[in-house]
C-alpha positions in Angstrom: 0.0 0.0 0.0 1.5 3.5 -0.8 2.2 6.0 1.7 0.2 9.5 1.8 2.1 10.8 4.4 5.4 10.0 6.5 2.7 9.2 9.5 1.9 6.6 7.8 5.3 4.9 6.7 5.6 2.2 9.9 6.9 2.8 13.0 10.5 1.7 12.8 10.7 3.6 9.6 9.7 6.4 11.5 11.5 6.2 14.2 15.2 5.9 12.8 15.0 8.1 9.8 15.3 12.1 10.2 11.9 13.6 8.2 14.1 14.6 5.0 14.7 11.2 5.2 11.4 9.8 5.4 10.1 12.0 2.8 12.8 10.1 0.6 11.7 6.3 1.6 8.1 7.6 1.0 8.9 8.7 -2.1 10.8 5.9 -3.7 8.5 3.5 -1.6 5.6 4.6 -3.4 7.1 4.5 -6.9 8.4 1.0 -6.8 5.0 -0.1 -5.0 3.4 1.2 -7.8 6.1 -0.2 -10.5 5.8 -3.7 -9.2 2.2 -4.0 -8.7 1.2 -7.3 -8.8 4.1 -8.8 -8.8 4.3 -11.7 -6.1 7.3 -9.8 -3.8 6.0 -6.4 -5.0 6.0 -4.8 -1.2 9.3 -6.2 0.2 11.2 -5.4 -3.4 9.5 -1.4 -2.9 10.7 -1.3 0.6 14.1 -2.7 -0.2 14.0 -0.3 -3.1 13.3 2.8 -0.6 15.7 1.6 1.6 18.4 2.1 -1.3 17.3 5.1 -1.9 17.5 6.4 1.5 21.1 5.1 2.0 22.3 7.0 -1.4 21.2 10.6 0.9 21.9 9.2 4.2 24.2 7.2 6.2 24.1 5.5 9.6 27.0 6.9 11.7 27.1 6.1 15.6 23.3 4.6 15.5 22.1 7.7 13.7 21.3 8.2 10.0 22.9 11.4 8.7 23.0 13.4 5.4 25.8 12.2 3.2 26.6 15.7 2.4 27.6 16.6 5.8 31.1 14.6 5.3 32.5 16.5 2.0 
């Protein structure tokens, strides 16, 4: 099912990603969701997918996700 909001992503989603970063997950979520309807591992491939997608903008450093752009 497609997110409408970040509210609704679940709760572990929620509560280890920084909103910028949920907004992302939603995002890519939602697209692959939508890309691999019907397809028998459509959800877990979407939320892999968003998962990606986060970790291209954000990276986990002591336990917390951080923008990649706040190393260069």
């Amino acid at each position: 099912m497609p997110y409408a909001t970040n509210f609704d992503l679940p709760q572990p989603v929620r509560h280890v990603l920084p909103e910028h970063a949920q907004d992302i997950y939603r995002e890519a979520f939602n697209h692959a969701f939508v890309t691999y309807a019907g397809s028998p591992a459509g959800e877990e491939r979407a939320h892999r997918i968003a998962w990606g997608a986060v970790k291209h903008s954000y990276r986990k450093v002591d336990g917390a996700w951080v923008a990649r752009d706040e190393f260069k």
